[in-house]
N, C-alpha and C positions, 0 to 999 in steps of 0.2 A: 504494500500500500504506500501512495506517496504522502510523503510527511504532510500533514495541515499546517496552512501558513498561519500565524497567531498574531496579532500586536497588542500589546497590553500599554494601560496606563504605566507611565516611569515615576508616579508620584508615590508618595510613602503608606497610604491607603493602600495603596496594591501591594506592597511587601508578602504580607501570609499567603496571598495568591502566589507570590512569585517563588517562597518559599516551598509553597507545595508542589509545584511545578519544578524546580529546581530540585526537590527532593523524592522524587518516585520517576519512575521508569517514563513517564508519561513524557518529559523530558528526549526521551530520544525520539519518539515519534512525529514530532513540532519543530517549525522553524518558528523560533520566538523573538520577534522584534519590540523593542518596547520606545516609547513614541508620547511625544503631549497628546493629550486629549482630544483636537481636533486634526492632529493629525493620524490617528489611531482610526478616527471616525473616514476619515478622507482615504485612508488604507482601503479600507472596507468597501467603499463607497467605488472605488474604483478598480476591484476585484484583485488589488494584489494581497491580501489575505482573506482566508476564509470564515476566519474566527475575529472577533476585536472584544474587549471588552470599551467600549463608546459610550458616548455621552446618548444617555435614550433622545435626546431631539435630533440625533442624526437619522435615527431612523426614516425618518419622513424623507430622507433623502436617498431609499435603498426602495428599489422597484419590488425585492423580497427580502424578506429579513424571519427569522424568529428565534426565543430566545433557548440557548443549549445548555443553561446553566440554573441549578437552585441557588445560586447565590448571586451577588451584586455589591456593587458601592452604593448602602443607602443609608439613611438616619429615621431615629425618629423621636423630633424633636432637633435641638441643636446639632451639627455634626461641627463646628468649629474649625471650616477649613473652607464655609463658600460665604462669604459678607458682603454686603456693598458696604463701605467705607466714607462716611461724610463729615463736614466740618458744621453742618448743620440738621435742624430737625429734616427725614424723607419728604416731609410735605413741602418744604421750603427749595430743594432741591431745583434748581433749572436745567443743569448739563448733566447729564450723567456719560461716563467713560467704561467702555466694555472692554472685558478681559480678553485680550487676542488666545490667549490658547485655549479657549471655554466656546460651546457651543451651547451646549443644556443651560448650561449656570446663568449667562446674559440671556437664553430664552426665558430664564425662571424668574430672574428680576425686570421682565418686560411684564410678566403674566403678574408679578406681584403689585408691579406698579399701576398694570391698569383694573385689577380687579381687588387687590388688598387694598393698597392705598391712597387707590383712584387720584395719581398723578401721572402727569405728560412730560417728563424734560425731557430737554434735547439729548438725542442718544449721539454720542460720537463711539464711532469703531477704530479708530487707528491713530490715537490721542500720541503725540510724543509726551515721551514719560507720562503715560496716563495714572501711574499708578502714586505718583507724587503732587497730587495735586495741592495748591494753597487757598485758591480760591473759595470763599465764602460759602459759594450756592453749589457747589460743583462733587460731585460724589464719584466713586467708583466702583467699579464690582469687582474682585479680587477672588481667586480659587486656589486649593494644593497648599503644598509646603509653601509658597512665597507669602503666605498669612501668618505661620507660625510667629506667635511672642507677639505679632500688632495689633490687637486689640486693644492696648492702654494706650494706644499714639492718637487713635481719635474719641473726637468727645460723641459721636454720632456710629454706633454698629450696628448692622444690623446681619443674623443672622440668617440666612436666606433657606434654609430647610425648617428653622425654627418659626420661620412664617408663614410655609406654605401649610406645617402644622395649623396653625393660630387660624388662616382661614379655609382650610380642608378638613381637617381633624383626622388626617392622614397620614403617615411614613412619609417621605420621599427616595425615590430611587432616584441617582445621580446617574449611573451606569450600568448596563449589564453584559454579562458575554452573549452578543449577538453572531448569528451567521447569517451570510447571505447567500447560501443552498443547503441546499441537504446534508447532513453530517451523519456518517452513519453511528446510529447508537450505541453499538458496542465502544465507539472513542470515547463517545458523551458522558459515558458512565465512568469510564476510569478516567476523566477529565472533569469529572465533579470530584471522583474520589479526592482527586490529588490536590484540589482548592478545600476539602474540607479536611485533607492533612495538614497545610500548611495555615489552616484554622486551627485545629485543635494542638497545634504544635507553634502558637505565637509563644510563649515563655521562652522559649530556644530560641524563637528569633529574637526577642530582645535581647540577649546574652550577644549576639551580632553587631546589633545597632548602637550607633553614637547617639548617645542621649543628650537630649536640651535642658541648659538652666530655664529656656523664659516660655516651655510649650512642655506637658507633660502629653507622650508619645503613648507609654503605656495607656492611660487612662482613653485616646484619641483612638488606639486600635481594639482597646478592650470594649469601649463602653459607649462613645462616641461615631463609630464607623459601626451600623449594624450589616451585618454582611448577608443576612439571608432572606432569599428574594420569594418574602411570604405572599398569600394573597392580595393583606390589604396595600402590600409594596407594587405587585402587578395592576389593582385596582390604580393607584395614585401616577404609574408611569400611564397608563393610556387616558388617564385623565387630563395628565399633563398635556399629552397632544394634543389632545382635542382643545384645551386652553390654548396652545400655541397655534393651532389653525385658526383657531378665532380674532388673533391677533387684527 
């Protein structure tokens, strides 16, 4: 059989995935590329892999897709690593600046902005230093490791799973392992196996990982990243679409 091409998120969420993958046989059957998030989704999208774990609003962009995996990148409640970032209250906001490596995450703070907090600011996509901004009225959406330790630099956070909570009363899935054909199921299976090994074996990974003074990791993969992709997590990502086509 010819190895399945994979691309996974390269963020620290994905770790136990990558652990379990890296740690079971499943490993030799895969060509694993790991990739930011929209380009994981653009892999996918343009068939040179067959597997991604994507942000679910790429889907809309795959003629077939569905998903191979009981697990996911999702929360529920805060996950502490997708914020839009302001110097003032969300309602005051006028410019808002989207995450260049995010697809899902600026679709989620569009849907939250027109249906949580029922505002309009100008959306820019390709802000230089979007992620620095000074300006008063002007916010950002930020995703991944590059949030860890910044949440005491602004006076305005806003956690963006923790609000699609507040107005769904739902989980949110960030991401799942999609394919876009057919995958035969005897993979599927020892390809969940090997993600709920590198589940049930995070303690080892942390014995790995360089630990932070100003972001607690453990507590972010323990308790904060719920990783399995329940119903009401499948209910909340095709929710999500239909939010984002209503855009």
């Amino acid at each position: 059989m010819n190895k399945i091409r994979i691309s996974a998120v390269s963020y620290t969420n994905t770790k136990p995935f990558l652990y379990g993958i890296q740690h079971t046989d499943i490993i030799n059957k895969i060509d694993l590329s790991l990739d930011m998030p929209a380009d994981c989704a653009q892999k996918l999208i343009d068939d040179v892999v067959d597997i991604g774990l994507i942000p679910v609003a790429a889907t809309l962009s795959l003629p077939q897709w569905e998903i191979v995996s009981d697990y996911c990148i999702g929360a529920i409640g805060a996950v502490n690593s997708v914020f839009i970032f302001s110097n003032c209250d969300i309602k005051d906001v006028k410019t808002i600046q989207l995450d260049p490596q995010s697809r899902s995450s600026n679709n989620l703070a569009r849907v939250l902005m027109k249906n949580h907090w029922q505002v309009n600011p100008e959306q820019i996509v390709n802000a230089p230093d979007y992620s620095l901004s000074t300006d008063e009225h002007t916010a950002f959406v930020q995703i991944g490791d590059r949030t860890f330790g910044k949440k005491d630099q602004y006076k305005y956070v806003y956690d963006l799973a923790e609000e699609w909570q507040k107005m769904t009363g739902l989980p949110f899935t960030f991401a799942a392992w999609i394919a876009n054909k057919p995958i035969p199921q005897e993979f599927m299976d020892e390809f969940n196996q090997a993600l709920k090994y590198g589940l049930d074996h995070r303690e080892d990974l942390f014995k790995e990982m360089d630990m932070r003074d100003d972001f607690d990791l453990v507590d972010y993969l323990m308790v904060k990243i719920d990783y399995d992709l329940t119903e009401d997590k499948k209910k909340a990502l095709y929710m999500f679409l239909d939010y984002i086509k209503a855009l």
